[in-house]
N, C-alpha and C positions, 0 to 999 in steps of 0.2 A: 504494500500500500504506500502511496507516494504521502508524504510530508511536505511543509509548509511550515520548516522551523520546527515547533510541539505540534503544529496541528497536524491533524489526521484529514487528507484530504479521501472524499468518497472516491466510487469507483469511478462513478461518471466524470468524475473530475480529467481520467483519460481517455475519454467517447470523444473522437471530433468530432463529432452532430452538435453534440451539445453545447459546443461552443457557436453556433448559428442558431437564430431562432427557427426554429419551424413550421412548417408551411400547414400541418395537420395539424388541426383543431384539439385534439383530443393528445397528441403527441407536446406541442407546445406547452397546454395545460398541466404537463406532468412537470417539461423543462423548468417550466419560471417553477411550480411549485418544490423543485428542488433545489434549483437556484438560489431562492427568498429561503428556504433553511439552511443554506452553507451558510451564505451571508450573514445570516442572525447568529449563527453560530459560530462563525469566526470572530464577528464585530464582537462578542459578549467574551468567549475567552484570550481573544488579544485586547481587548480593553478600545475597541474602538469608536470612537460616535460617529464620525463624519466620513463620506466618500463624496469624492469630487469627482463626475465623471470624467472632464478635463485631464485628472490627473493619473499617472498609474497606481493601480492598485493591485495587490499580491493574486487576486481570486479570478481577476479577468483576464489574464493570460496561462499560458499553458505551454513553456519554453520546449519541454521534453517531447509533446505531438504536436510544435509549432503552428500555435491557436491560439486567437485574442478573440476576444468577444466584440462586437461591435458599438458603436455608440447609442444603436437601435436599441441593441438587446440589452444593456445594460441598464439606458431607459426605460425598458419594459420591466424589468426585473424591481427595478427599486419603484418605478408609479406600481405597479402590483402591491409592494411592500405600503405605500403611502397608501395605496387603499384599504387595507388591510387593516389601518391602524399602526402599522409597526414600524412607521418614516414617516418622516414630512421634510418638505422641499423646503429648504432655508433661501431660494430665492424664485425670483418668477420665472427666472428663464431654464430651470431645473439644470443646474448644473452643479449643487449642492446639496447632500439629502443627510438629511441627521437619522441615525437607525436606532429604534428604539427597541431595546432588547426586549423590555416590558412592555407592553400595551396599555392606555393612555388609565386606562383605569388602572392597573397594575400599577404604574405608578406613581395614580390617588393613594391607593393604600400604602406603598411603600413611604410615601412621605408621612402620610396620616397619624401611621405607626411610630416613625421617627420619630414626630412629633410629640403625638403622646408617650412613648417610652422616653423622651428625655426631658417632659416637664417643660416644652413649650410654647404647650394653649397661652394664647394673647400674649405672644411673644413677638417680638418684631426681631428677624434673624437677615443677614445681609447674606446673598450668594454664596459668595465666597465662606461665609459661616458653615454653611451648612453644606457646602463641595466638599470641605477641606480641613473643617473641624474632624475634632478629638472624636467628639459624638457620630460621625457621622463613618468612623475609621471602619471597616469590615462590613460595612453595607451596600450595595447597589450606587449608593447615592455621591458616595466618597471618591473623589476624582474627576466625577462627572463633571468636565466643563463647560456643558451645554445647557444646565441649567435653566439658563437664561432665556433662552432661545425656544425652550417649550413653551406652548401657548397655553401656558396654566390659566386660562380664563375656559378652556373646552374640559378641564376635569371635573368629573361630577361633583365633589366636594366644595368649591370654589363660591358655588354663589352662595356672599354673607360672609362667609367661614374663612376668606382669603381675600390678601388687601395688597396691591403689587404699587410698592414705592421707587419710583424710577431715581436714581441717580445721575451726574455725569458723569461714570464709567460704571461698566459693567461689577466693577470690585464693588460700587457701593448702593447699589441695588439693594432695595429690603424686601421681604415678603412679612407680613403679621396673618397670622395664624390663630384663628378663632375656632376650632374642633369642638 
């Protein structure tokens, strides 16, 4: 089985088909759907938020059966994922997609939790607090730099219960948290 560093790359990973979208309906359907779970699952144990189509990424090429994916199908693969819940496009011309390991409820409760396991209902916590704090060390949440960039006004918990304090930089950004 081919590698990717630690990762364990699937089998299809060496099908050249798979690296073209395909023309059968029901063949494609399989493609992206296993496409959208490498990807989630590579972005979630390499620790990644963001792919740029523009730019290279380790999962769309394939040196050893000399195979890249195309700009089509790479697009197909992540708007799939963006529909899905599990991406959204950080700009209009989608050439940036934030991948969301958790799904957007997924991480309502993952914050929720946070939240109340660390004691802080009607707290007002800055971004950066809560990427990169103590409290936040061996959670989902720690490290995430994208924080920001979620549209925490679409999570269910949000309306009343969440109050988003715009800073001038991204560092001082607050959220208060009424749970």
């Amino acid at each position: 089985m081919q590698k990717l560093g630690d990762f364990k790359l699937p089998h299809f990973f060496n099908y050249p088909p798979y690296f073209t979208l395909q023309p059968v309906r029901e063949t494609r359907e399989k493609q992206i759907q296993l496409w959208k779970e490498l990807i989630l699952d590579y972005c979630r144990t390499q620790k990644i938020f963001v792919i740029k189509l523009e730019e290279e990424f380790p999962l769309f090429s394939n040196s050893a059966i000399e195979r890249t994916l195309s700009h089509e199908a790479r697009e197909a693969f992540l708007s799939d994922l963006v529909a899905e819940g599990r991406a959204e496009w950080l700009d209009k011309g989608r050439r940036s997609c934030l991948i969301l390991w958790h799904r957007i409820q997924d991480w309502a409760d993952i914050i929720v939790n946070f939240v109340k396991d660390n004691g802080f209902e009607d707290s007002v916590m800055t971004v950066e607090e809560i990427r990169s704090g103590i409290e936040s060390r061996g959670t989902s949440i720690h490290t995430f730099n994208h924080v920001n960039e979620l549209d925490l006004d679409k999570f269910p918990f949000a309306k009343g219960k969440l109050a988003i304090f715009k800073g001038t930089s991204t560092d001082d950004e607050g959220i208060k948290f009424s749970v």
